[in-house]
Structures are given as C-alpha cells and as structure tokens.
N, C-alpha and C positions, 0 to 999 in steps of 0.2 A: 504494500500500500504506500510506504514511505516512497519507493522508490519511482511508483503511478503518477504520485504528487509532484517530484521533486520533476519526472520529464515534461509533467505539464506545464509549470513552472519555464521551466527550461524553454520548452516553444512558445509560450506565450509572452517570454520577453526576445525572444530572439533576433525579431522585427525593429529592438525599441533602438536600434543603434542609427543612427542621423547621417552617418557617412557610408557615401555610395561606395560600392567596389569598385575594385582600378578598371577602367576602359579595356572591352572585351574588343574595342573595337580596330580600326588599324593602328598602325606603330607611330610615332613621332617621326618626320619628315627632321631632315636638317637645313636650317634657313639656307639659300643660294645667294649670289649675286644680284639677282633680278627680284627676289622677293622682297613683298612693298606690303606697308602699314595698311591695313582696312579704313580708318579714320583718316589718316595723316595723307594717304599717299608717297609717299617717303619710303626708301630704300631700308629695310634693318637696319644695314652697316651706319648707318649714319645716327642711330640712337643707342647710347650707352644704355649697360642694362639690363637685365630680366626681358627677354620675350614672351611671346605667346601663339599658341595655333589650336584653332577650332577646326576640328574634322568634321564638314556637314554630311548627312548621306545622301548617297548620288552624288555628290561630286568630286572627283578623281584630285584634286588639290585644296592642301588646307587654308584656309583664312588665316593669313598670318595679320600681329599684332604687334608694332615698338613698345608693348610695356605687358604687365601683367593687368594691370590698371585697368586699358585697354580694352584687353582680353576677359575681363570679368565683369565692364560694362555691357559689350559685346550679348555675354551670357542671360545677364539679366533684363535687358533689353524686350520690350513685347513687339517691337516691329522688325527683330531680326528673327532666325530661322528658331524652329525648336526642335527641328531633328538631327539633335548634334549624337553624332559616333564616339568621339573622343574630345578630349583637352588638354591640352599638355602647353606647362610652362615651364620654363629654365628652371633647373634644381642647383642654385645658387651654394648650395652644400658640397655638390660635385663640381663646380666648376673652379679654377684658378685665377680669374678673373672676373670683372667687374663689367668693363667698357665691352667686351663680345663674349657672351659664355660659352664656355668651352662647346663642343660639337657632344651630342649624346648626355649632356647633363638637362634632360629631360623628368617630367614627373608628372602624374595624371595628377592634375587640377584636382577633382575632387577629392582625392587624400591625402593632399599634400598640409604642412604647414603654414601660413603664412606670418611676417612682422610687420606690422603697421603700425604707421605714429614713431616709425624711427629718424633719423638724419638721413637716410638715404634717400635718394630723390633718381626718379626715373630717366629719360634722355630728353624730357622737352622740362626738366628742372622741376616736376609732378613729384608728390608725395608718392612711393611705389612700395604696394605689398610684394615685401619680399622672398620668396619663397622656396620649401625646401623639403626633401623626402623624406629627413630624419628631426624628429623632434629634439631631439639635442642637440642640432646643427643649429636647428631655429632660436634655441633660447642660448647657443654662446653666440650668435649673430645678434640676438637682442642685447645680450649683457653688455657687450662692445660697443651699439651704435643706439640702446634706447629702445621705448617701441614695448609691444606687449603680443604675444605668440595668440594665436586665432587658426581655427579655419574657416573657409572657402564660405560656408552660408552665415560665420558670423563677421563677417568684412563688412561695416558699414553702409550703405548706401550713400551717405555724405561723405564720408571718406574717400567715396573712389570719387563724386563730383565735384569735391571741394576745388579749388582751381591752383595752377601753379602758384600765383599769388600767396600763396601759404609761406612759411617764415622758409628763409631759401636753408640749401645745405649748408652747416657748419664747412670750413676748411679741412681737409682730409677723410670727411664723410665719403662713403659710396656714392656716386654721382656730382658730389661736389662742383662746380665749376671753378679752374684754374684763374686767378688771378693776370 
C-alpha cells in the first residue's frame, strides 16, 4: 500500500517541473559570414556577445539573432512564429571569449541558465542575459560581474525592453566599450 501511494505521489508530481527538455529538434547551426540579425539586419560578426538562433519548422535555416536579448524577444513575441523546433544561444561557460563565442558553445535556451542585471552589456551597448549550460558557471559569472542567476520564463519582460539607455558598462565589464 505504502509503496501504491508513494508511485502515485510520484506521477502526480512529475509534471510539476516548469523546464522544458532540451530540443528534440535539429542541432545548432554555427553562425557564417553572411549570417544577419532578425531585428538589426546587421552581420553577427559585427556585434560582440552572446548570440542566438531560433529553429522554425519548415524552414531549412535558422533565425539568427546579435544578442540573446534579441532572441528571447523574438520568443515571446505574439506576431512572430510559434512553431519553433529549437533554440539555442551561446553557452558563455564554454566559450573563451567575449567579443565572438567560440564555435559549438551552444545551449538549448530553454534549460539553460541565465545573469541578468549584470555589467555586461550586449553589442548594441543593451543590458544582455547572459547565458550558460552549467549552473555554477552562471553564479561565478554573476559573482564576478553582478547580476542574479534566473531562467528563460523568469527573464523579465522589462528587462529585455528596457532600452540601451540603461547605466552603460563599467570599464572592463563584458561588453564594455573601449575608451
């Protein structure tokens, strides 16, 4: 009887977890030379920073994005698409820099970490969640630059709109602008 109760128990909260599983669906593409911002228009290479790509279905290339910012606007959005396959942004944990993250430091949006409310600021000088596959990657990148560890559906909505206008990067911040 204990044992009746405890599997019912057992599948009647099994549900109650808020984060989706990782994308069944295709792999992260790696950005090219010709790949261009959804909003911006703008080339990747030309925005330091965390990316982002939205897999829609049916169509054979992804929505790429110069920020994660971006990319989670993108999401929430009711006049963009809602048959997304996948979502992947930069895994800022794997990568060795800043200004183009490495190739293959990828990570499905929906379970990733993000830091927002830190000193790091995206490539158009934007407050940028930033993000990362491992949880302890996220809070020594908060410890470092500020900022408090979140996922993906608790990202503010004025957060991601608030406007570059926001207090700029400290000197030596991620994103920083050079003097």
């Amino acid at each position: 009887m204990a044992l009746a109760v405890a599997g019912i128990l057992a599948a009647g909260t099994a549900g109650c977890d808020r984060r989706p599983a990782a994308a069944s669906g295709p792999p992260p593409a790696e950005v090219a030379a010709e790949s261009t911002g959804y909003y911006c228009g703008m080339r990747l290479a030309e925005h330091e920073g965390p990316k982002g790509q939205v897999h829609v279905a049916g169509r054979a290339e992804p929505v790429w994005f110069s920020s994660v910012r971006d990319t989670i606007v993108f999401l929430r959005s009711p006049e963009e698409p809602r048959d997304i396959a996948a979502v992947y942004v930069n895994d800022m944990g794997r990568s060795a820099q800043w200004e183009q993250p490495d190739p293959g430091a990828w990570v499905d949006a929906r379970i990733a970490w993000f830091v927002i409310d830190s000193r790091a600021r995206g490539g158009m000088g934007a407050p940028e969640p930033v993000p990362f596959s491992q949880q302890a990657a996220a809070e020594a990148f908060r410890t470092a630059n500020g900022g408090r560890v979140v996922r993906l559906d608790d990202i503010p909505q004025a957060y991601l709109l608030g406007g570059a206008e926001q207090s700029p990067a400290p000197p030596g911040a991620p994103g920083a602008r050079q003097p």
